[in-house]
N, C-alpha and C positions, 0 to 999 in steps of 0.2 A: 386850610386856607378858605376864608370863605368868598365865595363868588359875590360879587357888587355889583351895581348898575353901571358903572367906569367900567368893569374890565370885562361885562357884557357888548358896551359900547365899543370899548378898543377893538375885541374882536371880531366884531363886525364892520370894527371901519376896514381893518386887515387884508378880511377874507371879502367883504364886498356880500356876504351873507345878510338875508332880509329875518325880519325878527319871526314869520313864519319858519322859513328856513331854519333856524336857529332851536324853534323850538321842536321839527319833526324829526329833525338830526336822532334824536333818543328814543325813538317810539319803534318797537319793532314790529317788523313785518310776517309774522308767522302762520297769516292767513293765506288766502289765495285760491287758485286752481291750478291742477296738473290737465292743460290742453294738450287734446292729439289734433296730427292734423294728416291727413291721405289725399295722395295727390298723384297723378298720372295712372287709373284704374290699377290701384296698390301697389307701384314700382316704387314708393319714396315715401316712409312714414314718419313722422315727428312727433316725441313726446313732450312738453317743456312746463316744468313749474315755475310758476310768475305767483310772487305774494304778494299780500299787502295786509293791513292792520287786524282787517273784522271781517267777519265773515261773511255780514252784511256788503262792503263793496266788492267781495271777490263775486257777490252774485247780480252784483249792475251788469245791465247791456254795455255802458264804458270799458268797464274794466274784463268785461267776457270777451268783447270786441277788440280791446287788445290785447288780451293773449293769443288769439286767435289771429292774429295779424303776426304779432312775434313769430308762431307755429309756421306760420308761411313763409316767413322770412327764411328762418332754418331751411325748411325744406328748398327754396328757391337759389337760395346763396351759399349754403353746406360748408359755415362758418366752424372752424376747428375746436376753436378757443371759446368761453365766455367775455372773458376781457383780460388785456396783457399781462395782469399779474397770473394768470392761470398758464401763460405761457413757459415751459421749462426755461430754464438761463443757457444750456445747452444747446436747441434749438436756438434761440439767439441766436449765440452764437455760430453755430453752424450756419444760418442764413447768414450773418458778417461776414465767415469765410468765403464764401459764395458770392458773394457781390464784391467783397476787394476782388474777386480774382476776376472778377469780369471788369471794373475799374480798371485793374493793370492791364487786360488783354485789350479795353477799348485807349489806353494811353498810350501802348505800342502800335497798333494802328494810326494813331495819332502822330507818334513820330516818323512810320512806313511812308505815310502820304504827305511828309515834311511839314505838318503841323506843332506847334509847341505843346508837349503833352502838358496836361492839368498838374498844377502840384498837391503836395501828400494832404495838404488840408481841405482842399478843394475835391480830391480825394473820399475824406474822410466822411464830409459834409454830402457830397451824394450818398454815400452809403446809408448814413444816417436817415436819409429821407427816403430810399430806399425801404430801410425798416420800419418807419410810421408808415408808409404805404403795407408792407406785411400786416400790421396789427392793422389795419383797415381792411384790408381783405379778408385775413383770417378769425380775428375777434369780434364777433355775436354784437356786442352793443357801440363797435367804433365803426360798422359799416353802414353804408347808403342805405338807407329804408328803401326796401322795391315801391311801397307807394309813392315815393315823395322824394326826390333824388337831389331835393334843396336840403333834407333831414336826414339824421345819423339816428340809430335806434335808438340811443341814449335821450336823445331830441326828442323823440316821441313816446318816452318811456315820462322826462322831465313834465312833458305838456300835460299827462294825463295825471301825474302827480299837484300838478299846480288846477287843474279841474277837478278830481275825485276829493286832493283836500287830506292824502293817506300815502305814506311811505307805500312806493311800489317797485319790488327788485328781479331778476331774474334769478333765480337761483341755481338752475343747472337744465340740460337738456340731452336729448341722445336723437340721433338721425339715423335714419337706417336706409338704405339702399337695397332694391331685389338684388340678390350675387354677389354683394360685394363682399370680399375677402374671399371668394370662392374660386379656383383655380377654373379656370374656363377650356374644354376642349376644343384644339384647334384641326378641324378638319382639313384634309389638303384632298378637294374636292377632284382635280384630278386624277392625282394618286388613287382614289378608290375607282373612279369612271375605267383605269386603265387595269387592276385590278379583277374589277368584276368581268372586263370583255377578256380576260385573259393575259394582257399581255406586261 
């Protein structure tokens, strides 16, 4: 089938896509930089690849400057996910579980103090908003930018793409915490004080 100027046009009436848009959609992004970033005298390190087209803009001050904002984002906000499709369907799930039952516990309270509890759709619909809140908190490009708390990283990911003029994506990242996953011993300070005098 061949593509026409009509069904270039239809498409963009649809999608509300601008003919820039339209044509960076295909250009990939295989350049970039893997940015570290160290924060609290080495208790919190981040490594995170951000791409884009050439190799030329992965070495702008623009495009250095945000990766390096990303990298602190990570560090600052210890975002789980990249973005909700990297989220398991399981997890989902199990935060659904989790929040109906706090629903029903807050709708029996509801009835305890002779209020008319919410019904099942009303119900359902907090939950729901519930979990865009999850993927706000937990996924990397749907949370609040620490600079700018009018913007979502996606936001500021979009702006520099519309300045630099070059598909730019995040492609994966790892945060590391001093200790973490490390069993921590719990001293019972007492216990040894009465110990050491004897008793």
């Amino acid at each position: 089938m061949a593509i026409t100027a009509a069904l270039v046009k239809e498409l963009r009436d649809m999608t509300g896509a601008g003919m820039m848009d339209a044509k960076k959609a295909g250009r990939i992004a295989a350049e970039g930089v893997v940015q570290s970033y160290i924060h609290a005298g080495g208790r919190i390190g981040v490594l995170v690849e951000v791409n884009c087209e050439t190799d030329f803009v992965a070495k702008t001050d623009d495009f250095q400057s945000l990766a390096r904002d990303i990298a602190m984002q990570i560090a600052a906000v210890n975002p789980t996910y990249l973005n909700r499709e990297e989220v398991p369907a399981e997890v989902i799930e199990h935060e659904k579980q989790v929040l109906l039952e706090q629903a029903k516990v807050e709708a029996e309270e509801d009835v305890k103090a002779g209020r008319k509890p919410k019904p099942e759709a009303v119900l359902e619909k907090m939950v729901a908003g519930r979990i865009e809140k999850f993927y706000k908190e937990n996924c990397l490009l749907e949370q609040v930018f620490i600079k700018d708390s009018d913007k979502t990283v996606t936001d500021i990911i979009n702006e520099n793409i519309a300045k630099i003029g070059e598909n730019i994506n995040v492609r994966r990242f790892v945060r590391y915490g001093l200790g973490e996953g490390i069993e921590k011993r719990q001293d019972d300070f007492v216990a040894e004080v009465m110990a050491s005098v004897g008793k």
